[in-house]
Jmol script that loads the backbone (N, CA, C; Angstrom):
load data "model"
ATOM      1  N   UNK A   1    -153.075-214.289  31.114  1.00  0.00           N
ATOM      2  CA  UNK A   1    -151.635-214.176  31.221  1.00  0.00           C
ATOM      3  C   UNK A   1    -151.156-213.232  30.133  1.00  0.00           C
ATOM      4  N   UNK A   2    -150.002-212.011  30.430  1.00  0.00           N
ATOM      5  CA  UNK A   2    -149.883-211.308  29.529  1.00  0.00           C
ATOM      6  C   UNK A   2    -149.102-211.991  28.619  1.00  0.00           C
ATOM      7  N   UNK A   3    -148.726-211.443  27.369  1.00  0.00           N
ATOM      8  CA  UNK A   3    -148.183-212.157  26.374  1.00  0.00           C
ATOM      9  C   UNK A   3    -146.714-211.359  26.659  1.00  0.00           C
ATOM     10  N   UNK A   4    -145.231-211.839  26.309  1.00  0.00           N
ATOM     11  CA  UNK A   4    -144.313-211.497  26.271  1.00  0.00           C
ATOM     12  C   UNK A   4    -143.923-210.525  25.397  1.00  0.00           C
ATOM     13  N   UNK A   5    -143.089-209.407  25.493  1.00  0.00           N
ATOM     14  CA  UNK A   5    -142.865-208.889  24.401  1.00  0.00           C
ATOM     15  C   UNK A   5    -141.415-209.017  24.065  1.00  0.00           C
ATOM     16  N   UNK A   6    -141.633-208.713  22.707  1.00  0.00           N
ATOM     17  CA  UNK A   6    -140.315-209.287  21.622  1.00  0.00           C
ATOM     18  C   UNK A   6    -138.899-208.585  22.528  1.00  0.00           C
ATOM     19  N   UNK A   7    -139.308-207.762  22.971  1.00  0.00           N
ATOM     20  CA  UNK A   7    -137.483-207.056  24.198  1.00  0.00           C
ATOM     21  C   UNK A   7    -137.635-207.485  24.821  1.00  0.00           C
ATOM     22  N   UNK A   8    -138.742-208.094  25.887  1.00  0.00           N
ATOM     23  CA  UNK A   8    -138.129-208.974  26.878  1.00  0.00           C
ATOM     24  C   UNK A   8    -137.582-210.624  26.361  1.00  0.00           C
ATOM     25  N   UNK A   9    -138.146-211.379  25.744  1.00  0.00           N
ATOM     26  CA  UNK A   9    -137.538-211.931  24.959  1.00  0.00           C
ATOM     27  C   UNK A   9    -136.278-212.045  24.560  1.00  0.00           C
ATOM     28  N   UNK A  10    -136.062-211.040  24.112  1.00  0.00           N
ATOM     29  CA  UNK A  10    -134.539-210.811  23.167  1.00  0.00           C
ATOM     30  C   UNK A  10    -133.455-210.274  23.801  1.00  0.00           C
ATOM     31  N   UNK A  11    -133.765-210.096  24.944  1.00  0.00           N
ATOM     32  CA  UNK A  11    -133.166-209.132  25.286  1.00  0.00           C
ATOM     33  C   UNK A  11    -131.472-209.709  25.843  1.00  0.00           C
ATOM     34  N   UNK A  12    -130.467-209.087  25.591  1.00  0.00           N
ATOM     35  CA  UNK A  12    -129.296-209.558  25.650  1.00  0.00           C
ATOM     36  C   UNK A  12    -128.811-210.528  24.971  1.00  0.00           C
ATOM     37  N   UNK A  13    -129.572-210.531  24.200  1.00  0.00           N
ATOM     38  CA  UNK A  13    -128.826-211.197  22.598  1.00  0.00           C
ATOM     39  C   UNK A  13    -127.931-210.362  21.689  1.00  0.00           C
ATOM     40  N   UNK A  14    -127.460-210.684  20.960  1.00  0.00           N
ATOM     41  CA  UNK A  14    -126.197-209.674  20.355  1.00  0.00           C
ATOM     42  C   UNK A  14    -125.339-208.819  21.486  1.00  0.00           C
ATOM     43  N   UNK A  15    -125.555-208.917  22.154  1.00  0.00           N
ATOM     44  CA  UNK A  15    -124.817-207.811  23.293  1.00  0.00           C
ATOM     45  C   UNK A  15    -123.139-208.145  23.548  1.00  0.00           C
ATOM     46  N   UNK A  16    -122.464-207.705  23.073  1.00  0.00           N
ATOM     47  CA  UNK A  16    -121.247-208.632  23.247  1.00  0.00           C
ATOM     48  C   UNK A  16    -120.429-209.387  22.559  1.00  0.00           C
ATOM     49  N   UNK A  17    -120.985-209.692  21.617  1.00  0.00           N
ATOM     50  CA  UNK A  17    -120.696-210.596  20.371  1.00  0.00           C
ATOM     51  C   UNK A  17    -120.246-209.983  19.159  1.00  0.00           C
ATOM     52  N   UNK A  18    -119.924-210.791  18.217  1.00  0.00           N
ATOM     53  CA  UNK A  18    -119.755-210.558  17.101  1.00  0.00           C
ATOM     54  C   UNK A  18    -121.147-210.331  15.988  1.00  0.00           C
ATOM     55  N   UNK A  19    -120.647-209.789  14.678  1.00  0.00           N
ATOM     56  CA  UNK A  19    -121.163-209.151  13.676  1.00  0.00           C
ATOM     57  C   UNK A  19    -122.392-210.259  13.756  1.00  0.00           C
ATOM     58  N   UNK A  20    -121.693-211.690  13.242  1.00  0.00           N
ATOM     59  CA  UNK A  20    -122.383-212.620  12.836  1.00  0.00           C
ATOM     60  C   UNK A  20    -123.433-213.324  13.685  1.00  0.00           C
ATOM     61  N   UNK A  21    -123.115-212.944  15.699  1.00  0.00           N
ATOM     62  CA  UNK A  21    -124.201-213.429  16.180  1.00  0.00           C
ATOM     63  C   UNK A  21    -125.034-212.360  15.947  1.00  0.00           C
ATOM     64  N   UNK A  22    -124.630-211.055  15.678  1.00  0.00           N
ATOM     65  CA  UNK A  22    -125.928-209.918  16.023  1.00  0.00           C
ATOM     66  C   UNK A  22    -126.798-210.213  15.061  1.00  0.00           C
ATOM     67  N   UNK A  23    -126.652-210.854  14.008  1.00  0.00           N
ATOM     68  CA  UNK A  23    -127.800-211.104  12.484  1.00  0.00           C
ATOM     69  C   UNK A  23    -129.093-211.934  13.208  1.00  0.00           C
ATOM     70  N   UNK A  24    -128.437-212.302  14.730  1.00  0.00           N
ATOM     71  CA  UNK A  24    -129.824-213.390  14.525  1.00  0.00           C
ATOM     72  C   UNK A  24    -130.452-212.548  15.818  1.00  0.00           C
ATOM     73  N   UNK A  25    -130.155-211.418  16.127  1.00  0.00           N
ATOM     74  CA  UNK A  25    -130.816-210.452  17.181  1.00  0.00           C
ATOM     75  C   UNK A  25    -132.806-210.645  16.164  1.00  0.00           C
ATOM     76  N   UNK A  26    -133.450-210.507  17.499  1.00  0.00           N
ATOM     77  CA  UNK A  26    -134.947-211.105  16.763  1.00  0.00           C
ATOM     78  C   UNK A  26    -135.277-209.604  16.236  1.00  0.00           C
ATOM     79  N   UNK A  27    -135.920-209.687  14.661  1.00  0.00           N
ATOM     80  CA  UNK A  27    -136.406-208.159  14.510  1.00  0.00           C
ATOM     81  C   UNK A  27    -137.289-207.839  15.659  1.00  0.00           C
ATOM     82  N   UNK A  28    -138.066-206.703  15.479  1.00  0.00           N
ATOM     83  CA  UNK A  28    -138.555-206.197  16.128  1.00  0.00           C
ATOM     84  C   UNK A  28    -140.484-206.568  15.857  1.00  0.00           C
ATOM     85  N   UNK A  29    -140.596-207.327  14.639  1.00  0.00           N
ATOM     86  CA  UNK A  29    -141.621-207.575  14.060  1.00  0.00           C
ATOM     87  C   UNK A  29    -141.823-209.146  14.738  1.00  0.00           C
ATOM     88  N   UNK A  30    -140.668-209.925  15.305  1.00  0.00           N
ATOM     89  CA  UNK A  30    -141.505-211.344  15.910  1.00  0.00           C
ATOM     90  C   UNK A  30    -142.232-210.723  16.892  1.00  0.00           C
ATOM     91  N   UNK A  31    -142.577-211.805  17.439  1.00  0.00           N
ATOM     92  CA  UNK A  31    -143.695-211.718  18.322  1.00  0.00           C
ATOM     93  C   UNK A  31    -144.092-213.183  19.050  1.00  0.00           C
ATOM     94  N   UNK A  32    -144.290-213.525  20.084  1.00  0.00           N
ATOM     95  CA  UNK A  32    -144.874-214.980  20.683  1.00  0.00           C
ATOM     96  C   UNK A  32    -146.669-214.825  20.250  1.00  0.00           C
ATOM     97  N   UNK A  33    -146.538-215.881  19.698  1.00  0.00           N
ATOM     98  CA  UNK A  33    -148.315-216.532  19.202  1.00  0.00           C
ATOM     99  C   UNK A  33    -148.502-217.526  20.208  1.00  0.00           C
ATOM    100  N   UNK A  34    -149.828-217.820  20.615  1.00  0.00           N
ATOM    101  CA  UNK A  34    -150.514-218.858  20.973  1.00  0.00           C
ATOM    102  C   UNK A  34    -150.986-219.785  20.189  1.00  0.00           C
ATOM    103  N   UNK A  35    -150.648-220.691  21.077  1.00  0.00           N
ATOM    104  CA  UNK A  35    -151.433-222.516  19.872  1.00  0.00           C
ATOM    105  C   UNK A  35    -152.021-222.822  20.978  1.00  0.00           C
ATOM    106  N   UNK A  36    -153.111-223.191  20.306  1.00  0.00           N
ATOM    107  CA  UNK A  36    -154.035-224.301  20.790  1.00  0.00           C
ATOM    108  C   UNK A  36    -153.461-225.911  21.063  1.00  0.00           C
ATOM    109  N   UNK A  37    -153.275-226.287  22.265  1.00  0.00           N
ATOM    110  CA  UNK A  37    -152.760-227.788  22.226  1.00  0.00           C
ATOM    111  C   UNK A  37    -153.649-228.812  22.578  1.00  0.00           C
ATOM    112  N   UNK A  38    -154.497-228.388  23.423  1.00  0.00           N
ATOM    113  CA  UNK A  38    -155.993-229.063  23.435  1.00  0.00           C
ATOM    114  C   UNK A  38    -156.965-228.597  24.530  1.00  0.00           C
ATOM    115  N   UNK A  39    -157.980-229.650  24.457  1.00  0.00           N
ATOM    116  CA  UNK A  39    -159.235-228.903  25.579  1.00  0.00           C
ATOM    117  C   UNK A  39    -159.287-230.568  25.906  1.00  0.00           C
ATOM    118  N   UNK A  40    -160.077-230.023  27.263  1.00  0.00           N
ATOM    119  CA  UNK A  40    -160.799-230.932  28.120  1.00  0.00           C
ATOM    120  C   UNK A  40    -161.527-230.212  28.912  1.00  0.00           C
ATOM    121  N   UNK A  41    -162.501-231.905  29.509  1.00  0.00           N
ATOM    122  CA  UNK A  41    -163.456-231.148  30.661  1.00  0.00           C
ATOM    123  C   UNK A  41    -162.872-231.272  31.947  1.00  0.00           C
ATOM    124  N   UNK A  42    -163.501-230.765  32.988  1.00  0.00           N
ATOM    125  CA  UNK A  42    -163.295-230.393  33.905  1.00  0.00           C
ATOM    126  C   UNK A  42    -164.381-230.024  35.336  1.00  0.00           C
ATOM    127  N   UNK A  43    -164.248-231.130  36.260  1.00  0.00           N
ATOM    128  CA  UNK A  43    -165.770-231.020  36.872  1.00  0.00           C
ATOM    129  C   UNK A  43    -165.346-229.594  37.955  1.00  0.00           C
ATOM    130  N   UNK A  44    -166.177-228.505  38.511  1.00  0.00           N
ATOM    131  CA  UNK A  44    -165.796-227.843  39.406  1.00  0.00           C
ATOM    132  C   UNK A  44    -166.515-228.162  40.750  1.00  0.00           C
ATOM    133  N   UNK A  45    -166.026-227.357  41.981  1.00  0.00           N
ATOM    134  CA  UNK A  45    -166.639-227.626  43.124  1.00  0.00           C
ATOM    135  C   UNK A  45    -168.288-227.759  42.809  1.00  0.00           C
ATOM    136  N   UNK A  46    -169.004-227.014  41.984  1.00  0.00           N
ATOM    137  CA  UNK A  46    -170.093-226.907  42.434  1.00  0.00           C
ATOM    138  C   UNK A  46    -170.967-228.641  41.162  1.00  0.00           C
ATOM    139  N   UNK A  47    -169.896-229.254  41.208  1.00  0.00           N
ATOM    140  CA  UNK A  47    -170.400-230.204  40.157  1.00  0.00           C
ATOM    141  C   UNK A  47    -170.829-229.901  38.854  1.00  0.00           C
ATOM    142  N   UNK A  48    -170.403-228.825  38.583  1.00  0.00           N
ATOM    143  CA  UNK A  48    -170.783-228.354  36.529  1.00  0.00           C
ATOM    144  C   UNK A  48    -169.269-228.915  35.924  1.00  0.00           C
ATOM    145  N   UNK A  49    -169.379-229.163  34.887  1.00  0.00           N
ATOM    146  CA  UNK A  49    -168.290-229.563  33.975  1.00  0.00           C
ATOM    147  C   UNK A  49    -168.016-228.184  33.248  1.00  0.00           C
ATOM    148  N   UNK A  50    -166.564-227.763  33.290  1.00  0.00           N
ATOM    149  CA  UNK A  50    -166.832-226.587  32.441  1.00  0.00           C
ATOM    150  C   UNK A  50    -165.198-227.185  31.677  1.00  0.00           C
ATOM    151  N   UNK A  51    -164.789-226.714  30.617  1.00  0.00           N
ATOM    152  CA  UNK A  51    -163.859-226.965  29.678  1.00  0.00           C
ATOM    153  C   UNK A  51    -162.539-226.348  29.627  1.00  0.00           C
ATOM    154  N   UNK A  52    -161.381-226.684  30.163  1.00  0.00           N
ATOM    155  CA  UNK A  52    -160.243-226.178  30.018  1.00  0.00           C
ATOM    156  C   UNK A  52    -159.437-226.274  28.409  1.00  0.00           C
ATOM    157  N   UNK A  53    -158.741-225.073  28.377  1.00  0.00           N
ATOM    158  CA  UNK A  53    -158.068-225.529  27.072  1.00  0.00           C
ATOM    159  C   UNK A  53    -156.460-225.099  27.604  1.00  0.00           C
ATOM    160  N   UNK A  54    -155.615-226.002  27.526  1.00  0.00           N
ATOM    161  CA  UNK A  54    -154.139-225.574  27.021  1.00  0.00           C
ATOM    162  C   UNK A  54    -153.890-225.452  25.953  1.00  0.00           C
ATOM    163  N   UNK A  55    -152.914-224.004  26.557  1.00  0.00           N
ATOM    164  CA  UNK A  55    -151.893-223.170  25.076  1.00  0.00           C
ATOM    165  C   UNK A  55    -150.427-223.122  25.191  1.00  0.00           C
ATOM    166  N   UNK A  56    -149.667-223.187  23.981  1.00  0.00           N
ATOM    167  CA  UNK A  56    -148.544-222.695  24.440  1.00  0.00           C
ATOM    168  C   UNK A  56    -147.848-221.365  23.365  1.00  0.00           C
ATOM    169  N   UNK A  57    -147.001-220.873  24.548  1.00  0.00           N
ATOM    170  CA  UNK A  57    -146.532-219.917  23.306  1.00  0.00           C
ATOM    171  C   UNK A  57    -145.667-220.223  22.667  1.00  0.00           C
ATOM    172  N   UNK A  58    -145.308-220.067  21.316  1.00  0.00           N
ATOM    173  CA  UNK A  58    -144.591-219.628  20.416  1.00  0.00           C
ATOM    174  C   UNK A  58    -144.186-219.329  19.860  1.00  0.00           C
ATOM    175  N   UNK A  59    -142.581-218.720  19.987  1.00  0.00           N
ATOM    176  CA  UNK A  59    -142.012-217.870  18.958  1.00  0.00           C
ATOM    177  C   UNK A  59    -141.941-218.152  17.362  1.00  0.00           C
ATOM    178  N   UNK A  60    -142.152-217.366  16.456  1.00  0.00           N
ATOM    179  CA  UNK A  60    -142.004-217.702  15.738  1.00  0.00           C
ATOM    180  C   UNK A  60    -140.898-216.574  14.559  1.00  0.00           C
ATOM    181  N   UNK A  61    -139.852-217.360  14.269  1.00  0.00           N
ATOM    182  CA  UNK A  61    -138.807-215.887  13.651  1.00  0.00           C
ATOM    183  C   UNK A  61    -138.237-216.059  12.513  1.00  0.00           C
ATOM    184  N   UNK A  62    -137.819-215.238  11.625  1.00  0.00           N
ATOM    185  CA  UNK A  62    -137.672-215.553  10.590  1.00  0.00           C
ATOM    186  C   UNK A  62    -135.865-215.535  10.697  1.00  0.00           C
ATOM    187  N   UNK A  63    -135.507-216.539  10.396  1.00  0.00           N
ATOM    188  CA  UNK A  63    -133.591-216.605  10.445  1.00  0.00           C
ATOM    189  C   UNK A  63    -133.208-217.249   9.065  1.00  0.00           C
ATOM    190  N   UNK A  64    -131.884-216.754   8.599  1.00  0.00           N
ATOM    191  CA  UNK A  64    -131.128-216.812   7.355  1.00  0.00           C
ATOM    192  C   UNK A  64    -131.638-218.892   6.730  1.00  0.00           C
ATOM    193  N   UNK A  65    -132.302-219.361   7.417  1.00  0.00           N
ATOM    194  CA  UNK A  65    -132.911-220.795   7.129  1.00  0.00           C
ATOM    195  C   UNK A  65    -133.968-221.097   7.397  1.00  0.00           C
ATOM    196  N   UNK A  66    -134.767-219.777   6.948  1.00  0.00           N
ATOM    197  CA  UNK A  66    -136.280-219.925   6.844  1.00  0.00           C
ATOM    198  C   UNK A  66    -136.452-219.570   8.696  1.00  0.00           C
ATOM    199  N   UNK A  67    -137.787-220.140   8.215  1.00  0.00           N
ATOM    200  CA  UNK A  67    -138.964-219.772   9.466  1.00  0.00           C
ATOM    201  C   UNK A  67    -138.636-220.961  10.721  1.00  0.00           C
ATOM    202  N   UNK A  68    -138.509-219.937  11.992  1.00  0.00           N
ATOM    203  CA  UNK A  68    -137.702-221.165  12.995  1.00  0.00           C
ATOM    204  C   UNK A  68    -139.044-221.123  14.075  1.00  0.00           C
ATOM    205  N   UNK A  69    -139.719-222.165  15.263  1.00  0.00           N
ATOM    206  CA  UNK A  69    -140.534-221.743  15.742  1.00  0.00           C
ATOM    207  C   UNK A  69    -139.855-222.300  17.164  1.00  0.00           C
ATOM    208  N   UNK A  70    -140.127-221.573  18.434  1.00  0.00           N
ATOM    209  CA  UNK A  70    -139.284-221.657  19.336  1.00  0.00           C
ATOM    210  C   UNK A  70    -140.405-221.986  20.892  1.00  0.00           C
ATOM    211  N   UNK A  71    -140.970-223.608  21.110  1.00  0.00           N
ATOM    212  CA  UNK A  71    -141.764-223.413  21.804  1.00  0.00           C
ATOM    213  C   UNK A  71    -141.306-222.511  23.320  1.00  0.00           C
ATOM    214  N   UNK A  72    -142.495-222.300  23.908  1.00  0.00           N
ATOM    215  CA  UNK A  72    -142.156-221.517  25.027  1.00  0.00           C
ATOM    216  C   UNK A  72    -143.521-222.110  26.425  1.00  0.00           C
ATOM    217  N   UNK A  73    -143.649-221.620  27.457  1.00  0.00           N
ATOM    218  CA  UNK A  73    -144.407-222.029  28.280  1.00  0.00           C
ATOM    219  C   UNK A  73    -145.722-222.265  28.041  1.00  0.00           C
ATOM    220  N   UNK A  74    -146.203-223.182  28.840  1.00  0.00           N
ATOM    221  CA  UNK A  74    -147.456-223.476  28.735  1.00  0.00           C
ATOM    222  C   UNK A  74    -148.618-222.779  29.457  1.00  0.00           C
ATOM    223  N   UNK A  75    -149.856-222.453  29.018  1.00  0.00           N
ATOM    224  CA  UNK A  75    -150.993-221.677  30.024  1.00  0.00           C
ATOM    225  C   UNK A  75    -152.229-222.187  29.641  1.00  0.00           C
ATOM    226  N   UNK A  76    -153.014-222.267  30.922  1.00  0.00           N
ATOM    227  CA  UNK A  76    -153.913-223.233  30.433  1.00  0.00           C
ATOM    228  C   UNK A  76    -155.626-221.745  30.500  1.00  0.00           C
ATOM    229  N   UNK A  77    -156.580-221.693  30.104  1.00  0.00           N
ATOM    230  CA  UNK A  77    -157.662-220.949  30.198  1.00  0.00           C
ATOM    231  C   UNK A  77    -159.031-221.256  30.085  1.00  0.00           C
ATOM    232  N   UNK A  78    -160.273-221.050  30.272  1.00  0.00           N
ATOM    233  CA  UNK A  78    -161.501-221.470  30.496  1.00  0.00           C
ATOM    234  C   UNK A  78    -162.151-220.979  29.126  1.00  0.00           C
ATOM    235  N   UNK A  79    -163.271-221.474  29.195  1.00  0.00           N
ATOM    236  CA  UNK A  79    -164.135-220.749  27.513  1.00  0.00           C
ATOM    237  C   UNK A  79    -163.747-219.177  27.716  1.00  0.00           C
ATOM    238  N   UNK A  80    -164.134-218.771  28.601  1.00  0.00           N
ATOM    239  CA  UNK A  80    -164.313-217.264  28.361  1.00  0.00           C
ATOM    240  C   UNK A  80    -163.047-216.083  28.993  1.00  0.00           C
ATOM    241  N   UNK A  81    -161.835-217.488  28.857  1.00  0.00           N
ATOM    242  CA  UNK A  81    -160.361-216.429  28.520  1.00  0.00           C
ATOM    243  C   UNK A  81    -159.688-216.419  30.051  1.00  0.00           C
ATOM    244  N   UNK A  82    -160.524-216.855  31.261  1.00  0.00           N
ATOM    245  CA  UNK A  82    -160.452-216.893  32.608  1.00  0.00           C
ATOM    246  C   UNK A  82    -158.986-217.439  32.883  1.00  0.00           C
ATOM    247  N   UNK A  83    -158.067-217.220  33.097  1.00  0.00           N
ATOM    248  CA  UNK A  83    -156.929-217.711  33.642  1.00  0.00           C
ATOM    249  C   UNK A  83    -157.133-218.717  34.400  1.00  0.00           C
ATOM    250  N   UNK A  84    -156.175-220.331  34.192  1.00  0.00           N
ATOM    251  CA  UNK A  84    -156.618-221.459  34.942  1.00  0.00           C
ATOM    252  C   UNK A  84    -154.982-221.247  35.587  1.00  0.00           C
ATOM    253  N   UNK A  85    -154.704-222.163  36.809  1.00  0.00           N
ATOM    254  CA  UNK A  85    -153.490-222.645  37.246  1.00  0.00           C
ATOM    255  C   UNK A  85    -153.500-223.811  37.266  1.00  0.00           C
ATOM    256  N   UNK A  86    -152.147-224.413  36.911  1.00  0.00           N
ATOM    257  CA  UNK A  86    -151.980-226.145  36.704  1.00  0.00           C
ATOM    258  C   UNK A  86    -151.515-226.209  38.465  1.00  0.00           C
ATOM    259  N   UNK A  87    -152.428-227.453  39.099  1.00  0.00           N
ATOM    260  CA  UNK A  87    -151.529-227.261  40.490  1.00  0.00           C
ATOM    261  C   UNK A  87    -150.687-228.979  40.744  1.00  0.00           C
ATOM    262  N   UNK A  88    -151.835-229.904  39.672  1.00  0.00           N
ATOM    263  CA  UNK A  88    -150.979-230.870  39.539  1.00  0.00           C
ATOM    264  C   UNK A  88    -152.174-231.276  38.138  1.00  0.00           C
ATOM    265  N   UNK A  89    -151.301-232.605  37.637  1.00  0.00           N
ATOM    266  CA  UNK A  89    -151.646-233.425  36.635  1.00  0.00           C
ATOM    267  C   UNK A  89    -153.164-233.500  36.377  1.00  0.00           C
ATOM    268  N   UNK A  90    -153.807-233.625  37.547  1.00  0.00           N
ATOM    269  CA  UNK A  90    -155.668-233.593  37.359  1.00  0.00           C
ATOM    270  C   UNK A  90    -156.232-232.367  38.093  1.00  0.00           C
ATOM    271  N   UNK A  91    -155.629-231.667  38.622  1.00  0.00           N
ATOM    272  CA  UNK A  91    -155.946-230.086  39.457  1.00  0.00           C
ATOM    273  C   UNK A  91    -155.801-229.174  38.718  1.00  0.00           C
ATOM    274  N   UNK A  92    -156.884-228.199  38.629  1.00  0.00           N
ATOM    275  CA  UNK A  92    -156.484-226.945  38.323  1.00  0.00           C
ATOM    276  C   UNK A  92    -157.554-225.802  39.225  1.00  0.00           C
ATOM    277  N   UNK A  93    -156.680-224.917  39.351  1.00  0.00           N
ATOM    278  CA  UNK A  93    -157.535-223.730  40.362  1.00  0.00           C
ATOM    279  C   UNK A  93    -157.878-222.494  38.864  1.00  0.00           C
ATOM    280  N   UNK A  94    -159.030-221.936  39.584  1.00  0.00           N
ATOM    281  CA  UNK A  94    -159.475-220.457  38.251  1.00  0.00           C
ATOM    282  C   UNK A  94    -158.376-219.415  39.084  1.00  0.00           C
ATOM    283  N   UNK A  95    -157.442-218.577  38.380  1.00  0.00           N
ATOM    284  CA  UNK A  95    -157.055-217.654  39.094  1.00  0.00           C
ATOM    285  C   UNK A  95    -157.638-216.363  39.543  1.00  0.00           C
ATOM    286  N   UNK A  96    -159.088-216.107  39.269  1.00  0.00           N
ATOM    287  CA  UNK A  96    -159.583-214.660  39.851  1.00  0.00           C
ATOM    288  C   UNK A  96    -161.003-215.194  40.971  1.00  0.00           C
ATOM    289  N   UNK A  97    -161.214-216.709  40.962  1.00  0.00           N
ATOM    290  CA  UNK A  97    -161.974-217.040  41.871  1.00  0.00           C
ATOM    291  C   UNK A  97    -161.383-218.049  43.198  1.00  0.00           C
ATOM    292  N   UNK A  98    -160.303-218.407  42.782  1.00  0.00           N
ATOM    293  CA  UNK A  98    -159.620-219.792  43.708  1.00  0.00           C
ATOM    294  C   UNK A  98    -160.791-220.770  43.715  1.00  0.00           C
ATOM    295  N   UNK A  99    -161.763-221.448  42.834  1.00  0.00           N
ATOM    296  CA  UNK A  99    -162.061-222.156  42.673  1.00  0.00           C
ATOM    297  C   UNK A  99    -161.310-223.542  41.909  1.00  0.00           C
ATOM    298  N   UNK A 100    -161.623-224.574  42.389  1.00  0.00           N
ATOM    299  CA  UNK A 100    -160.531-225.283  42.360  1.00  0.00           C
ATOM    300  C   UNK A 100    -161.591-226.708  41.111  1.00  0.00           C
ATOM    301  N   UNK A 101    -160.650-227.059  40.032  1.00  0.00           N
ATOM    302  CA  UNK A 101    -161.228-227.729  38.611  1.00  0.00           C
ATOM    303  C   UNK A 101    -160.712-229.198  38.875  1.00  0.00           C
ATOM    304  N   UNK A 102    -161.278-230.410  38.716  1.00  0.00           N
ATOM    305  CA  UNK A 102    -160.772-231.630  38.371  1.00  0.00           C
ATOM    306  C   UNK A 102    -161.010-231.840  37.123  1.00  0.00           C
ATOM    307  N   UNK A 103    -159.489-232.557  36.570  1.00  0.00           N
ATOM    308  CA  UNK A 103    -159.463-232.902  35.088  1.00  0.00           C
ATOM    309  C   UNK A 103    -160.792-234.270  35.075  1.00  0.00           C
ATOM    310  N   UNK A 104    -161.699-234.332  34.397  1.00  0.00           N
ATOM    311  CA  UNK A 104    -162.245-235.692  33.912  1.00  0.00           C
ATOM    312  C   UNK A 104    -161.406-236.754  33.171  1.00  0.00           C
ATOM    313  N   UNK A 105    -161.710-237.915  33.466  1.00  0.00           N
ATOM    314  CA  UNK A 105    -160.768-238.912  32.739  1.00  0.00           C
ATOM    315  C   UNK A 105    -161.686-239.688  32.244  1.00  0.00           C
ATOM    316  N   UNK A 106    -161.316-239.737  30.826  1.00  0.00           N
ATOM    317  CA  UNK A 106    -161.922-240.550  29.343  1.00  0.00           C
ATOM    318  C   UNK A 106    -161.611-242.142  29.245  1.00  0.00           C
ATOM    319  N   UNK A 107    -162.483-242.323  28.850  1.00  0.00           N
ATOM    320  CA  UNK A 107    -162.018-243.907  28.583  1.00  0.00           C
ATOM    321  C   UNK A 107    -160.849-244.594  28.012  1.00  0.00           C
ATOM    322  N   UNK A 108    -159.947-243.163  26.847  1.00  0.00           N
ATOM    323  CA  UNK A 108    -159.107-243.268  26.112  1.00  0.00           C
ATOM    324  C   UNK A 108    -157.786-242.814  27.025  1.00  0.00           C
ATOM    325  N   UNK A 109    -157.662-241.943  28.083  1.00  0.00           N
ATOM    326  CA  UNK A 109    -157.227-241.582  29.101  1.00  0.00           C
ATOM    327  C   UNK A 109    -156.972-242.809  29.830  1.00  0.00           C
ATOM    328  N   UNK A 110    -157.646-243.847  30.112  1.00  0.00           N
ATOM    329  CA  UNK A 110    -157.222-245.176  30.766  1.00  0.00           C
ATOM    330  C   UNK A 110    -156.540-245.802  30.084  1.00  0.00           C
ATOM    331  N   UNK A 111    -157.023-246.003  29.132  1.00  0.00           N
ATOM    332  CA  UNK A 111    -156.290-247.184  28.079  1.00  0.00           C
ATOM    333  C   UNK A 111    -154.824-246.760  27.809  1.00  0.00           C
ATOM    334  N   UNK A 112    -154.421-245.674  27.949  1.00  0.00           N
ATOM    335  CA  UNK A 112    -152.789-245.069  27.836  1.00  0.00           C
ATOM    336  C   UNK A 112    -151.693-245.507  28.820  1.00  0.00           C
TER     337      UNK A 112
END
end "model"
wireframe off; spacefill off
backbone 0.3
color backbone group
């Protein structure tokens, strides 16, 4: 998934406004980062377990009260960067094979 850039983002902020909203127009130096929010396994059609990880992005910007971080959507990906799709809660499809992933459920996963 491509990463956003800081003008599309920003874009139509300050536009219109006053002095004091334009201060919080995003420099040109933020940027959306990825976090790691976690991994799991994942059995596929052909019965191998292979490991999903969700990410999410976030902004992160610097405003007149310090450092603000602004979560943003979630994307989920395989070890080797493969684009996953969420299709429900325990589904996920690979997006360049349409192979289709079941979440595994943990013992700690029940007990919740």
């Amino acid at each position: 998934m491509a990463a956003l850039s800081p003008a599309v983002i920003g874009a139509g902020h300050g536009m219109g406004q006053g002095k004091k909203a334009q201060k919080n127009v995003m420099a040109e130096t933020d940027a959306p980062v990825s976090h790691r929010l976690e991994s799991f396994d994942c059995v596929d059609e052909n019965g191998d377990v292979v490991q999903v990880t969700a990410w999410r992005y976030m902004l992160e910007t610097m405003t007149e009260r310090g450092m603000r971080r602004y979560p943003g959507a979630r994307y989920w990906t395989l070890g080797d960067g493969a684009d996953v799709r969420l299709r429900d809660a325990t589904l996920f499809e690979v997006a360049s094979t349409g192979m289709v992933l079941i979440r595994l459920q943990t013992a700690d996963d029940d007990d919740a």
